[in-house]
PQR file of N, CA, C, O and H, with PARSE charges and radii, in Angstrom:
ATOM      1  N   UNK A   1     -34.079 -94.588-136.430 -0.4000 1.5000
ATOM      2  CA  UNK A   1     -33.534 -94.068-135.193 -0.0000 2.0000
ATOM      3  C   UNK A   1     -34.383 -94.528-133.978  0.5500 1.7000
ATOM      4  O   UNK A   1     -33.774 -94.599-132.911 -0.5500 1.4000
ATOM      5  N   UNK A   2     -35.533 -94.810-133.983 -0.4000 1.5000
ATOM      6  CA  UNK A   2     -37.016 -95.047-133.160 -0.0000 2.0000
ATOM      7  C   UNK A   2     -36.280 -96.430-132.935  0.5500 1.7000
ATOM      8  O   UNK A   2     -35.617 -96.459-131.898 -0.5500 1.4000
ATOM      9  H   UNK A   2     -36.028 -94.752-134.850  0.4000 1.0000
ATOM     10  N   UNK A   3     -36.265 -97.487-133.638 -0.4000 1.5000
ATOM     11  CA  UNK A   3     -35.723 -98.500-133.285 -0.0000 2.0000
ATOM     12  C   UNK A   3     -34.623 -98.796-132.557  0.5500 1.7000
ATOM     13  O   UNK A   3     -34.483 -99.588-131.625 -0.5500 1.4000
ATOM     14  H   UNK A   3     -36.803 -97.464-134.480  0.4000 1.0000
ATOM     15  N   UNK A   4     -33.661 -97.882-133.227 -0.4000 1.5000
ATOM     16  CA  UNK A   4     -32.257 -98.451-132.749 -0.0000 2.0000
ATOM     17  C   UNK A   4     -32.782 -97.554-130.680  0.5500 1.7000
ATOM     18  O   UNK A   4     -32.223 -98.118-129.739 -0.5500 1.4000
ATOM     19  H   UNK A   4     -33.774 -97.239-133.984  0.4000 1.0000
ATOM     20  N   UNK A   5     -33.393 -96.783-130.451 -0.4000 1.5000
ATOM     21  CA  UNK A   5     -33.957 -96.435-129.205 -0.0000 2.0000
ATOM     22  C   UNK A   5     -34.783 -97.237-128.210  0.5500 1.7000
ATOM     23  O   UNK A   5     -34.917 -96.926-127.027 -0.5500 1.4000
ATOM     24  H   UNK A   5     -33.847 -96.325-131.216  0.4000 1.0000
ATOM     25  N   UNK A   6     -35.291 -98.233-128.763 -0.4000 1.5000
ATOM     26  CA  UNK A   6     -36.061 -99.262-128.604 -0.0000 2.0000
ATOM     27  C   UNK A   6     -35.455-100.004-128.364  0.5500 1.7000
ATOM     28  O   UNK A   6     -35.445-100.365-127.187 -0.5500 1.4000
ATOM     29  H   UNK A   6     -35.182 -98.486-129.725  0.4000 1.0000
ATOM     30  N   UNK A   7     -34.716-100.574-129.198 -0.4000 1.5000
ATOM     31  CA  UNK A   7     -33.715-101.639-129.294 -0.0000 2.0000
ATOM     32  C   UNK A   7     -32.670-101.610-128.054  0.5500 1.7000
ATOM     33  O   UNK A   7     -32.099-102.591-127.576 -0.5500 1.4000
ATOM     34  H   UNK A   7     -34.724-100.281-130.154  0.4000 1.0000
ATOM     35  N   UNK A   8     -32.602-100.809-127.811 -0.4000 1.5000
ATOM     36  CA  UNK A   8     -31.381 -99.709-126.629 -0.0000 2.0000
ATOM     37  C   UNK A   8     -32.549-100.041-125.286  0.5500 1.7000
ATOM     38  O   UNK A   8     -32.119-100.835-124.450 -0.5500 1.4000
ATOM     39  H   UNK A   8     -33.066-100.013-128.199  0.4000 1.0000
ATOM     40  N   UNK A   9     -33.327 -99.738-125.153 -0.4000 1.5000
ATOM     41  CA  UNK A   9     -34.028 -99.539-123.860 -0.0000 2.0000
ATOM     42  C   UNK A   9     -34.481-101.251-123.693  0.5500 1.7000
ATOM     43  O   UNK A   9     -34.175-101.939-122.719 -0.5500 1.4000
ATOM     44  H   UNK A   9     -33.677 -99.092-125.833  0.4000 1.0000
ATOM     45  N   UNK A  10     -35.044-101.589-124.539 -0.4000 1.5000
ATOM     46  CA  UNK A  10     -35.321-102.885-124.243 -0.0000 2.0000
ATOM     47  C   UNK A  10     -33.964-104.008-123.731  0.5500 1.7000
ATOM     48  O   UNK A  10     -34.091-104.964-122.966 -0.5500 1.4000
ATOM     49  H   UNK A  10     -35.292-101.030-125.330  0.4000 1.0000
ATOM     50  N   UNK A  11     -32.615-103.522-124.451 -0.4000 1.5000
ATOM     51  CA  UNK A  11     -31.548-104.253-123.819 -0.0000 2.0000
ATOM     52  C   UNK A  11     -31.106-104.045-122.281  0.5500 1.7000
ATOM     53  O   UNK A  11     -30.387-104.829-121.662 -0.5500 1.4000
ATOM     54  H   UNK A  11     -32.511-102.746-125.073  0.4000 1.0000
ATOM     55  N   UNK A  12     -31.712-102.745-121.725 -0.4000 1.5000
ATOM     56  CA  UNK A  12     -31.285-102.224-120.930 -0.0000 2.0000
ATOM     57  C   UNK A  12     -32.221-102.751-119.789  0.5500 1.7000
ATOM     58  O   UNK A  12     -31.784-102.836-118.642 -0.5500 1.4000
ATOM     59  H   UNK A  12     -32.296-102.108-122.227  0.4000 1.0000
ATOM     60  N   UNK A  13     -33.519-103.107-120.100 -0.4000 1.5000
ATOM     61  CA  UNK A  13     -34.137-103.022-119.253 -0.0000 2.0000
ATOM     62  C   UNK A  13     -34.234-104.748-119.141  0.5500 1.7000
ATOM     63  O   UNK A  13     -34.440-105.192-118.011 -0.5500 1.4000
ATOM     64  H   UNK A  13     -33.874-103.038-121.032  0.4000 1.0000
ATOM     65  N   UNK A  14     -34.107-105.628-120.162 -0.4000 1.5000
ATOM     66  CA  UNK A  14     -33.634-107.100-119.696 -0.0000 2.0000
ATOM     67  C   UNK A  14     -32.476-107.300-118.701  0.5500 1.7000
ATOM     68  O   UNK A  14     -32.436-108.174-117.835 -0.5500 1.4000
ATOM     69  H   UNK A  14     -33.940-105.267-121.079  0.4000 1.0000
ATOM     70  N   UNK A  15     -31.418-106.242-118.980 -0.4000 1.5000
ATOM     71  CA  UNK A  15     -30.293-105.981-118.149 -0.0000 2.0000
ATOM     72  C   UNK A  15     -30.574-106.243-116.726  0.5500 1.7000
ATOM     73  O   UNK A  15     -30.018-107.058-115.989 -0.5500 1.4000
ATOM     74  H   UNK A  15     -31.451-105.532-119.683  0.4000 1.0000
ATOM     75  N   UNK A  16     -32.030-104.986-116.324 -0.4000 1.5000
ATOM     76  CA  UNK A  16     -32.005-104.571-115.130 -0.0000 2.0000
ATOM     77  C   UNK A  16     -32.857-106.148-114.187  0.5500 1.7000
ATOM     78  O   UNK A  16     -32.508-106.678-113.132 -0.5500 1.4000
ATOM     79  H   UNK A  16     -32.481-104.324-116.923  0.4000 1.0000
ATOM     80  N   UNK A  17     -33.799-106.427-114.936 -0.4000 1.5000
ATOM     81  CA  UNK A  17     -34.517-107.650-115.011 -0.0000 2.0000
ATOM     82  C   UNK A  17     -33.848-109.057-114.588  0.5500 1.7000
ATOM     83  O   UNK A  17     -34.212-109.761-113.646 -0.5500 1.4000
ATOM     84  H   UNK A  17     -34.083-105.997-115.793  0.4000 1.0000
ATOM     85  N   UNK A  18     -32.695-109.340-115.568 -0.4000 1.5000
ATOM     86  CA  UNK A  18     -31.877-110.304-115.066 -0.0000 2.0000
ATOM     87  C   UNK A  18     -30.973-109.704-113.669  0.5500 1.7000
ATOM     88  O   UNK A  18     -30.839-110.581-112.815 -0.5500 1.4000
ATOM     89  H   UNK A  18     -32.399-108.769-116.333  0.4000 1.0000
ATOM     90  N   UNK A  19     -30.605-108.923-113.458 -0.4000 1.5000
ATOM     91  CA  UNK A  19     -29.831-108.204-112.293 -0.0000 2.0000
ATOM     92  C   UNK A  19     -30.629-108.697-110.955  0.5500 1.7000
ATOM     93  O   UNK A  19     -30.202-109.441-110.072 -0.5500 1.4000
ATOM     94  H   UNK A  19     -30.714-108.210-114.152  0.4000 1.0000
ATOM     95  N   UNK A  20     -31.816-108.117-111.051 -0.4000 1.5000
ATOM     96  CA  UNK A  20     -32.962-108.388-110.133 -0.0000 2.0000
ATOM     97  C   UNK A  20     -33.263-109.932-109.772  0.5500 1.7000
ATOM     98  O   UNK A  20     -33.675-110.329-108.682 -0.5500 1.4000
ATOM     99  H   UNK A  20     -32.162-107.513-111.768  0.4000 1.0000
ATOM    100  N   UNK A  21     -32.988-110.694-110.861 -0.4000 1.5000
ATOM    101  CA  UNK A  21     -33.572-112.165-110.603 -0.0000 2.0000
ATOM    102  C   UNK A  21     -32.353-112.850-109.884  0.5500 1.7000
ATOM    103  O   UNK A  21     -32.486-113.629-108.941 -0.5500 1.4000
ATOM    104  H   UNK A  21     -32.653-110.372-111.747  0.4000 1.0000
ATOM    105  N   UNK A  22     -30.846-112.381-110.571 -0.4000 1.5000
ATOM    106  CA  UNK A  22     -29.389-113.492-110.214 -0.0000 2.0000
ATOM    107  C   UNK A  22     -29.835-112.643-108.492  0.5500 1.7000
ATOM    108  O   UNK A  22     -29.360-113.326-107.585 -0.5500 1.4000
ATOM    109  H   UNK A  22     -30.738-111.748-111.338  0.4000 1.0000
ATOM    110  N   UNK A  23     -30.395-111.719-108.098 -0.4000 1.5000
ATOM    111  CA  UNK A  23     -29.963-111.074-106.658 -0.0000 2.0000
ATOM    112  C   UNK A  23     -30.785-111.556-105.993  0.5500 1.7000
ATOM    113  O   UNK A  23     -30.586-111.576-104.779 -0.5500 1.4000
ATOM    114  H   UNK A  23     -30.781-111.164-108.835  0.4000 1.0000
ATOM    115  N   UNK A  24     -31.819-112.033-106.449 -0.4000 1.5000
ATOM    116  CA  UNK A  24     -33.075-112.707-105.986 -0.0000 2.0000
ATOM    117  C   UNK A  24     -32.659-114.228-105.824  0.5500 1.7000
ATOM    118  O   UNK A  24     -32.965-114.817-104.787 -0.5500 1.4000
ATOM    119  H   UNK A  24     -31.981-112.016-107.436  0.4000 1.0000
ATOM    120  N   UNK A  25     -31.991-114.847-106.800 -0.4000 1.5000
ATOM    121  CA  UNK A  25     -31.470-116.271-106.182 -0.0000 2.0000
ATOM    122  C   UNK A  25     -30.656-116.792-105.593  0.5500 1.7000
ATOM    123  O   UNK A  25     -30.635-117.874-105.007 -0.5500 1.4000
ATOM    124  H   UNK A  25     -31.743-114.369-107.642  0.4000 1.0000
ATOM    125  N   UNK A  26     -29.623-115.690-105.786 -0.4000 1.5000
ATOM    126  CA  UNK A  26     -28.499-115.351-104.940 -0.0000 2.0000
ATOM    127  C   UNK A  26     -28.871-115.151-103.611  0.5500 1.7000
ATOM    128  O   UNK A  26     -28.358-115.960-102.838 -0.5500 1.4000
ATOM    129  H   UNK A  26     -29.640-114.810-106.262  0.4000 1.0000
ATOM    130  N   UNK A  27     -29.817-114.082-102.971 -0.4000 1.5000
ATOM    131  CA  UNK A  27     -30.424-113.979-101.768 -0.0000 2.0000
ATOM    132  C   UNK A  27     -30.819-115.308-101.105  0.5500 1.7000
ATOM    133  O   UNK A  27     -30.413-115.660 -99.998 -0.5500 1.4000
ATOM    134  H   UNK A  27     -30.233-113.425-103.600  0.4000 1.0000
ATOM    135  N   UNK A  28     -31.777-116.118-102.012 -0.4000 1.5000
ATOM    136  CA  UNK A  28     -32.556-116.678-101.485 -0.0000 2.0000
ATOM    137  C   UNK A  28     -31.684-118.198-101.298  0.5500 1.7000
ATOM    138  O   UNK A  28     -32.167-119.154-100.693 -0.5500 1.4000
ATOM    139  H   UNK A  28     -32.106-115.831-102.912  0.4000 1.0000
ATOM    140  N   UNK A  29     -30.149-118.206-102.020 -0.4000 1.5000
ATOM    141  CA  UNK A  29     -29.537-119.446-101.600 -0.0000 2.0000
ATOM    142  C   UNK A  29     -28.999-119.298-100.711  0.5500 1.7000
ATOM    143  O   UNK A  29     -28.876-120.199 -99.882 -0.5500 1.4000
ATOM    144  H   UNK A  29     -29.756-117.428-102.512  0.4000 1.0000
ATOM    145  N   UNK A  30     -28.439-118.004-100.551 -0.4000 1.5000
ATOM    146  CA  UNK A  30     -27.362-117.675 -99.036 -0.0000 2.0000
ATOM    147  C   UNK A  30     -29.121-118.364 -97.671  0.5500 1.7000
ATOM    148  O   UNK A  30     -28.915-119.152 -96.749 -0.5500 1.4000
ATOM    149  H   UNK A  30     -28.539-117.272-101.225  0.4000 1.0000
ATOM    150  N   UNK A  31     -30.231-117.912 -97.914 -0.4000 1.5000
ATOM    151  CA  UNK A  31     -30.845-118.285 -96.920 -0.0000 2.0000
ATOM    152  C   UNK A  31     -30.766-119.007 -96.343  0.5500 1.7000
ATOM    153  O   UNK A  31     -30.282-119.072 -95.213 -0.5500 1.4000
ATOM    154  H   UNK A  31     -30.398-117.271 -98.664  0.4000 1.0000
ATOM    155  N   UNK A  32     -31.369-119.980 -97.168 -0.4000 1.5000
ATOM    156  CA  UNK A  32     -31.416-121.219 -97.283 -0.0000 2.0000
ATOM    157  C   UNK A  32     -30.208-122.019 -97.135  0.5500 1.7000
ATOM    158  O   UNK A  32     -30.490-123.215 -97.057 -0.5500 1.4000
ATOM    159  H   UNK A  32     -31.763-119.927 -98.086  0.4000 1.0000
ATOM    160  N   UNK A  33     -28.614-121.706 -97.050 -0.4000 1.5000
ATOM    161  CA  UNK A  33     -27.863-121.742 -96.720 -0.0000 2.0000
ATOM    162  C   UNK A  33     -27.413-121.744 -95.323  0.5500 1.7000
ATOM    163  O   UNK A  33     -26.666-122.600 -94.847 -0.5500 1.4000
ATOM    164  H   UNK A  33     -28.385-120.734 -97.112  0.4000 1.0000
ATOM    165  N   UNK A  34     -27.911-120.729 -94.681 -0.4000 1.5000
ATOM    166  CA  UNK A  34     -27.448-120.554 -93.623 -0.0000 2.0000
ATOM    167  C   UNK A  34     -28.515-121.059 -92.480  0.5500 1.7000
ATOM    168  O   UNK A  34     -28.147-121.364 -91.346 -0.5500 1.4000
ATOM    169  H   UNK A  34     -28.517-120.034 -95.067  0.4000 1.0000
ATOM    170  N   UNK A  35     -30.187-121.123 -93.014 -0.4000 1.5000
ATOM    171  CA  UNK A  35     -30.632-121.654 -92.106 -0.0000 2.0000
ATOM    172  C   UNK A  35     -30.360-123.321 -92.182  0.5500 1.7000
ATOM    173  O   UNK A  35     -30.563-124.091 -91.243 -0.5500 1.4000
ATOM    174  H   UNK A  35     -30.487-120.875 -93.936  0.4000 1.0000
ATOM    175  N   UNK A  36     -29.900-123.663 -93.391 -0.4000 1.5000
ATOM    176  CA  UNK A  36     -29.210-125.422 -92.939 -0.0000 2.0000
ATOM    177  C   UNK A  36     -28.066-125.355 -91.871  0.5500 1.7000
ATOM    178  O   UNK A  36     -27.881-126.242 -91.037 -0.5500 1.4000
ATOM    179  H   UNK A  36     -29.735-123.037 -94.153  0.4000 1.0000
ATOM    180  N   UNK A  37     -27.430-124.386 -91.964 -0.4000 1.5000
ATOM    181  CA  UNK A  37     -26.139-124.204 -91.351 -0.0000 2.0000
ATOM    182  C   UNK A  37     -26.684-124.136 -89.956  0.5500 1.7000
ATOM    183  O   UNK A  37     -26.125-124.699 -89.015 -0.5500 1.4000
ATOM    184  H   UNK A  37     -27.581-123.666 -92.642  0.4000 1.0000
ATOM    185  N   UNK A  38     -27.758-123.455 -89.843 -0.4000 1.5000
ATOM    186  CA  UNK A  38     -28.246-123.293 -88.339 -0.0000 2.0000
ATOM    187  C   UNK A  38     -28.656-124.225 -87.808  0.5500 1.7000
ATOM    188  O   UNK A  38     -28.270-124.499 -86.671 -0.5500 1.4000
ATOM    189  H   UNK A  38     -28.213-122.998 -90.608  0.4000 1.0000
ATOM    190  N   UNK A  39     -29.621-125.044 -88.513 -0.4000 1.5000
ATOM    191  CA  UNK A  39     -30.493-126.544 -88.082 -0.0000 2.0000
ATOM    192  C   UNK A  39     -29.419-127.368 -88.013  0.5500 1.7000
ATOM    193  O   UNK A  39     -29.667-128.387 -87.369 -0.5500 1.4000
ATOM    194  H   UNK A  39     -29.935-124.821 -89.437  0.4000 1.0000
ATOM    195  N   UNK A  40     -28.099-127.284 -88.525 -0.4000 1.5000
ATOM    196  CA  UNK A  40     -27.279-128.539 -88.125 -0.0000 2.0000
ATOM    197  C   UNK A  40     -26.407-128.121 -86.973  0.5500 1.7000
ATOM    198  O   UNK A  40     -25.583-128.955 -86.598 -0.5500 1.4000
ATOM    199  H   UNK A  40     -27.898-126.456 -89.048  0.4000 1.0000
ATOM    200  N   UNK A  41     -26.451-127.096 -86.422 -0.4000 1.5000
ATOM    201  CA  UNK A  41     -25.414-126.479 -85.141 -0.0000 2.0000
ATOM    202  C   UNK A  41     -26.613-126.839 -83.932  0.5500 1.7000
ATOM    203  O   UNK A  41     -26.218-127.243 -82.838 -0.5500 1.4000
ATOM    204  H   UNK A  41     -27.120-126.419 -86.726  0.4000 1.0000
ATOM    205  N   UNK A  42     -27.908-126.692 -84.159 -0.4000 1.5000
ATOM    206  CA  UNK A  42     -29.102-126.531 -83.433 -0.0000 2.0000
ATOM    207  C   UNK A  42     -29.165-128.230 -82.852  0.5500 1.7000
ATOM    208  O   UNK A  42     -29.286-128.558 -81.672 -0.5500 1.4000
ATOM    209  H   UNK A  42     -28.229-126.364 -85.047  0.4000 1.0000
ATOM    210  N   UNK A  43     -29.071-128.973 -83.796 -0.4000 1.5000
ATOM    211  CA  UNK A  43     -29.205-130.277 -83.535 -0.0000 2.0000
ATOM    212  C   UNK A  43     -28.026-130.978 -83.142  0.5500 1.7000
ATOM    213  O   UNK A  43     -28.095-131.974 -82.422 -0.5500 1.4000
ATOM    214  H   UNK A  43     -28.972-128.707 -84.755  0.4000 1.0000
ATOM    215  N   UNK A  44     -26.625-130.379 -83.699 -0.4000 1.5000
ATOM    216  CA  UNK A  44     -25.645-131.430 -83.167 -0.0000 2.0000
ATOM    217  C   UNK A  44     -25.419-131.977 -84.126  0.5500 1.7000
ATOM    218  O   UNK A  44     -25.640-131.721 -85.309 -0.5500 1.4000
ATOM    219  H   UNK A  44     -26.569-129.569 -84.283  0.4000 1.0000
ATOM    220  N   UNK A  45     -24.756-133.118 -83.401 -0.4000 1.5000
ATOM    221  CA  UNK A  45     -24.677-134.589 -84.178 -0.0000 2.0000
ATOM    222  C   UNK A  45     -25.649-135.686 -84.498  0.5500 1.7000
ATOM    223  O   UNK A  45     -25.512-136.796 -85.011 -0.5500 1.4000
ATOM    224  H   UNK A  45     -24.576-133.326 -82.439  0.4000 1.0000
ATOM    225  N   UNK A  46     -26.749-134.968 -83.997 -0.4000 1.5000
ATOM    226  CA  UNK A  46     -28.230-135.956 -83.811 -0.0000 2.0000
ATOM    227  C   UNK A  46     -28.542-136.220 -85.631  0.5500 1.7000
ATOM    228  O   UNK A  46     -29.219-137.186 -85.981 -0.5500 1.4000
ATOM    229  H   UNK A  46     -26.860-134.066 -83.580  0.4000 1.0000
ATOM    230  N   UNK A  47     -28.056-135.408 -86.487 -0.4000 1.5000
ATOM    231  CA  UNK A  47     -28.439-135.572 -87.569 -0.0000 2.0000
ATOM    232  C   UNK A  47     -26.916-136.371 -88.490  0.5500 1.7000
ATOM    233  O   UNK A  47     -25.790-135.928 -88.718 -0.5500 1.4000
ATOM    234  H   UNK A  47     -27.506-134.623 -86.203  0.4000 1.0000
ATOM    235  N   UNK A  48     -27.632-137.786 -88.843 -0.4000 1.5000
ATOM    236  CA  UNK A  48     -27.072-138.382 -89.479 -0.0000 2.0000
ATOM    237  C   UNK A  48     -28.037-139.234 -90.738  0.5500 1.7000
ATOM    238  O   UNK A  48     -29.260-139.095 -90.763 -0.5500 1.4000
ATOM    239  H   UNK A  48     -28.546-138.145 -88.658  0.4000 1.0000
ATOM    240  N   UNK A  49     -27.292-140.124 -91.759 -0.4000 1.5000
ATOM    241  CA  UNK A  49     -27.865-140.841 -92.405 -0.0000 2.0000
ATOM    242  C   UNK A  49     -27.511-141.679 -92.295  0.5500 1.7000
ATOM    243  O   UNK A  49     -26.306-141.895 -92.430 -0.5500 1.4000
ATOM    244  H   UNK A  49     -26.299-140.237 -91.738  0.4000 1.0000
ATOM    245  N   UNK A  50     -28.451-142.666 -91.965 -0.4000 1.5000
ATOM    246  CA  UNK A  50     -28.470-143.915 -91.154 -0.0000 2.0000
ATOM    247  C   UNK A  50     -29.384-145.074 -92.312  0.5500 1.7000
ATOM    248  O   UNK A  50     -30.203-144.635 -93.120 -0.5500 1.4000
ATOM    249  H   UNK A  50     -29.429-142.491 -91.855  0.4000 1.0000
ATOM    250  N   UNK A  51     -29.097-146.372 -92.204 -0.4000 1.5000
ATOM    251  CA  UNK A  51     -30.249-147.489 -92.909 -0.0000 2.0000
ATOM    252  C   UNK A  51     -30.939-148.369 -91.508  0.5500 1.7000
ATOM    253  O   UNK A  51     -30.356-148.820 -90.521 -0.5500 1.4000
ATOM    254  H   UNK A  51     -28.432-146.729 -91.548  0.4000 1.0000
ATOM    255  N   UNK A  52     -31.609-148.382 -91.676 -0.4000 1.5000
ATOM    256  CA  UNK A  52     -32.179-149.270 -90.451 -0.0000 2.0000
ATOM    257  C   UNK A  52     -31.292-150.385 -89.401  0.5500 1.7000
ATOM    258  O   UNK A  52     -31.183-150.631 -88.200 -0.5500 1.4000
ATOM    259  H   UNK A  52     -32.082-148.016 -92.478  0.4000 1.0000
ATOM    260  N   UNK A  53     -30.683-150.924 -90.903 -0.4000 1.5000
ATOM    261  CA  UNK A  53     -29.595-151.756 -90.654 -0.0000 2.0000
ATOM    262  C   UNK A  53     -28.379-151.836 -89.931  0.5500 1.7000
ATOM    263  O   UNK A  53     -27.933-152.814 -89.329 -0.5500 1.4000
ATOM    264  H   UNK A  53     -30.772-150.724 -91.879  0.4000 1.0000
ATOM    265  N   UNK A  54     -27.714-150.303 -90.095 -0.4000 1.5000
ATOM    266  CA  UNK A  54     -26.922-149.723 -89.518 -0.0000 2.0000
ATOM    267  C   UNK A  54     -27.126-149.292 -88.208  0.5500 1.7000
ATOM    268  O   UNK A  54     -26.234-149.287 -87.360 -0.5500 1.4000
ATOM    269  H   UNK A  54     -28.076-149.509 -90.584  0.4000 1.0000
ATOM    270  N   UNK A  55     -28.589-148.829 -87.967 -0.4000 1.5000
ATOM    271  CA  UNK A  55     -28.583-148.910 -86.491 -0.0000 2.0000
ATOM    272  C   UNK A  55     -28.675-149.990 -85.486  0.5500 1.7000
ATOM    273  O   UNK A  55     -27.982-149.953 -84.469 -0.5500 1.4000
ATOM    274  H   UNK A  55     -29.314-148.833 -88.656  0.4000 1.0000
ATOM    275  N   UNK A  56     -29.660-151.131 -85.777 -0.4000 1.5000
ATOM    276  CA  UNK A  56     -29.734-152.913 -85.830 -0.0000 2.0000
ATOM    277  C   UNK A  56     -28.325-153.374 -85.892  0.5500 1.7000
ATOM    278  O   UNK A  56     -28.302-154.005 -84.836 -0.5500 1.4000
ATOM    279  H   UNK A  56     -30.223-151.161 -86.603  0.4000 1.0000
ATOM    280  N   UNK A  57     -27.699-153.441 -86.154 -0.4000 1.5000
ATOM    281  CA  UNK A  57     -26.428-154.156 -86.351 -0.0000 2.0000
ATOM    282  C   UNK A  57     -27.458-155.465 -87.386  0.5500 1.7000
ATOM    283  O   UNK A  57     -27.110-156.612 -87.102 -0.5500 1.4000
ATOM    284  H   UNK A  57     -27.718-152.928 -87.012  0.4000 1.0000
ATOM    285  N   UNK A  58     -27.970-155.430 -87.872 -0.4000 1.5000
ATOM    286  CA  UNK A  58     -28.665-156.979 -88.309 -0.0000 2.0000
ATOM    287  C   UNK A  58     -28.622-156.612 -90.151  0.5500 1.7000
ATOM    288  O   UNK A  58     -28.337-155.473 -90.520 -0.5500 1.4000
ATOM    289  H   UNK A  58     -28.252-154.499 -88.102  0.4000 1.0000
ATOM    290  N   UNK A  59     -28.898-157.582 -91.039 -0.4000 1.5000
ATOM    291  CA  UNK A  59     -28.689-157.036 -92.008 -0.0000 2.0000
ATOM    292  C   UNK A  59     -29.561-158.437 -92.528  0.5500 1.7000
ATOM    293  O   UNK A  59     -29.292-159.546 -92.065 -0.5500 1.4000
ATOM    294  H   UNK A  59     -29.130-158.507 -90.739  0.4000 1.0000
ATOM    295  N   UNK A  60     -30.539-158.244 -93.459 -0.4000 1.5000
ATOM    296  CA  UNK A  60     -31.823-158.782 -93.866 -0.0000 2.0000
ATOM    297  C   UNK A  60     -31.338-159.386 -95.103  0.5500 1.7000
ATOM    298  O   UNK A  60     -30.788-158.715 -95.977 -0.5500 1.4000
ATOM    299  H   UNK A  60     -30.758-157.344 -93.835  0.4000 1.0000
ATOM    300  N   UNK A  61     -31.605-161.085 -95.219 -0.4000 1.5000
ATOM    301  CA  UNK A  61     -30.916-161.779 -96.551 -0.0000 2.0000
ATOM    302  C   UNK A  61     -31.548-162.374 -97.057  0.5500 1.7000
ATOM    303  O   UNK A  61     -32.081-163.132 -96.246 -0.5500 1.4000
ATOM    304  H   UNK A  61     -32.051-161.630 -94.509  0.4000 1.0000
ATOM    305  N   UNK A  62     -32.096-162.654 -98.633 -0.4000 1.5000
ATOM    306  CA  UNK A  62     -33.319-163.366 -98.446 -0.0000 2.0000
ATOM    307  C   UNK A  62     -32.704-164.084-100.024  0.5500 1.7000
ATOM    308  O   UNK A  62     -31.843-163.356-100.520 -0.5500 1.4000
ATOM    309  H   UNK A  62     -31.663-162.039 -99.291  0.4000 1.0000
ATOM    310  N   UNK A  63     -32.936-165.063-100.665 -0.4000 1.5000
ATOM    311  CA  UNK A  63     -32.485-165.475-101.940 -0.0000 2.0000
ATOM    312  C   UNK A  63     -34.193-165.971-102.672  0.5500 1.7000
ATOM    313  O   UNK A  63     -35.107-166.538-102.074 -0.5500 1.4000
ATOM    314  H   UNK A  63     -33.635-165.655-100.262  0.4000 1.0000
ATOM    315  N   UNK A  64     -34.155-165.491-104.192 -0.4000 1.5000
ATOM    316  CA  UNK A  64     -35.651-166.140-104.678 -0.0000 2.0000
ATOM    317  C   UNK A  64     -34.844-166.385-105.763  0.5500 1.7000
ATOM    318  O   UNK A  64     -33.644-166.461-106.023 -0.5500 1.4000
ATOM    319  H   UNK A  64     -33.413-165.030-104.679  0.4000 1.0000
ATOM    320  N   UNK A  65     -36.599-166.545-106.662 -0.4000 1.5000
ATOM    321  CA  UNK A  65     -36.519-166.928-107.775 -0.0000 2.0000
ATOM    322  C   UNK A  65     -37.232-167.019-108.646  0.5500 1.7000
ATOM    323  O   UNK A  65     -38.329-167.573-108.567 -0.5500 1.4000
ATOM    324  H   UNK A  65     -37.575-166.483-106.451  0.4000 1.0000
ATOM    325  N   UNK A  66     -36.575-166.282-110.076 -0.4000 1.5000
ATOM    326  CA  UNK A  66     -37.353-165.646-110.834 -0.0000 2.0000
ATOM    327  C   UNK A  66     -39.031-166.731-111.667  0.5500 1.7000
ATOM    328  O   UNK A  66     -38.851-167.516-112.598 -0.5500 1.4000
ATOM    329  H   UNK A  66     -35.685-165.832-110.140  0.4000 1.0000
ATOM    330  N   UNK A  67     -40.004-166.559-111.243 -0.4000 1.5000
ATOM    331  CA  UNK A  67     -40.987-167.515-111.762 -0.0000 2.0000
ATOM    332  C   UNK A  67     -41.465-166.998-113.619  0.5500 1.7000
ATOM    333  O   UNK A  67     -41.789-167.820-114.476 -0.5500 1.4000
ATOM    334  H   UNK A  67     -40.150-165.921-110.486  0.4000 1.0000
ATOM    335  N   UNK A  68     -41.408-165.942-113.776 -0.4000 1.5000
ATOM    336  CA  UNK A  68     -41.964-165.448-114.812 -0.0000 2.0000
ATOM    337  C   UNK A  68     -41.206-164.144-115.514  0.5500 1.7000
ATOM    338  O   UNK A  68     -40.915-163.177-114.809 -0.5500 1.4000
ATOM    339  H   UNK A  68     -41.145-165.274-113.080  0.4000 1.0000
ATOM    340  N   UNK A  69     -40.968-164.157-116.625 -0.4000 1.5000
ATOM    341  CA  UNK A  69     -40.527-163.037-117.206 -0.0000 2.0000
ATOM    342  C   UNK A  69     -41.239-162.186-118.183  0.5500 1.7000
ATOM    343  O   UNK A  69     -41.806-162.787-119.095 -0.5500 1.4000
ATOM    344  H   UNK A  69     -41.205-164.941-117.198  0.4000 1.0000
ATOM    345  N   UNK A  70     -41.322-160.748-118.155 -0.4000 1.5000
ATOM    346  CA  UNK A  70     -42.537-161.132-119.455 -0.0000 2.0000
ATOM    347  C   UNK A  70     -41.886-160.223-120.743  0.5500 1.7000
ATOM    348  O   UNK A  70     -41.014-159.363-120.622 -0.5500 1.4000
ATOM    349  H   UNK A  70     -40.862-160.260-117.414  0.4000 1.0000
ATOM    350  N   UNK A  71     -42.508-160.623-121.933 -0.4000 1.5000
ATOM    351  CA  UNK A  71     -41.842-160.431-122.980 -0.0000 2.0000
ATOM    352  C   UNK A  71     -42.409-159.765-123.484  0.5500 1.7000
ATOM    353  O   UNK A  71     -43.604-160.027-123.341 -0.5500 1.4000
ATOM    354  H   UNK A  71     -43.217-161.322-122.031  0.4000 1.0000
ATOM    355  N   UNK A  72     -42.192-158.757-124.205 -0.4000 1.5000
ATOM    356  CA  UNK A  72     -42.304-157.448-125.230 -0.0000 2.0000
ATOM    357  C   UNK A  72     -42.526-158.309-126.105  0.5500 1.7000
ATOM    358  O   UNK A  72     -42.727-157.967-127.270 -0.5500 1.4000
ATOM    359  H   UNK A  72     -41.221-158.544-124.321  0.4000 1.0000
TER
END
């Protein structure tokens, strides 16, 4: 009977444990969520992803050739 009481409280209290952690990551994504949401209203359109290239209009071409390979 000691066990099956044990057995009972210990399920209960992983219960409460995992409850605590999904609310804890849950919390902490909405944050982190919304302060991206903020830094991109804050900045505009200033935030993009760009290659160097793309801002240059120029685009870098170069041709070689392989001198050495090495073998396993």
């Amino acid at each position: 009977m000691l066990a099956v009481l044990l057995l009972a409280a210990a399920f209960f209290f992983g219960l409460v444990v995992l409850s605590v952690l999904v609310g804890v990551f849950f919390l902490s994504g909405l944050a982190i969520w919304l302060r991206s949401l903020w830094l991109r209203r804050a900045k505009g359109s200033e935030i993009s992803v760009e290659t160097p290239q793309a801002r240059t209009g120029q685009v870098i071409d170069a041709e070689y050739t392989v001198v050495s390979r090495r073998r396993n």
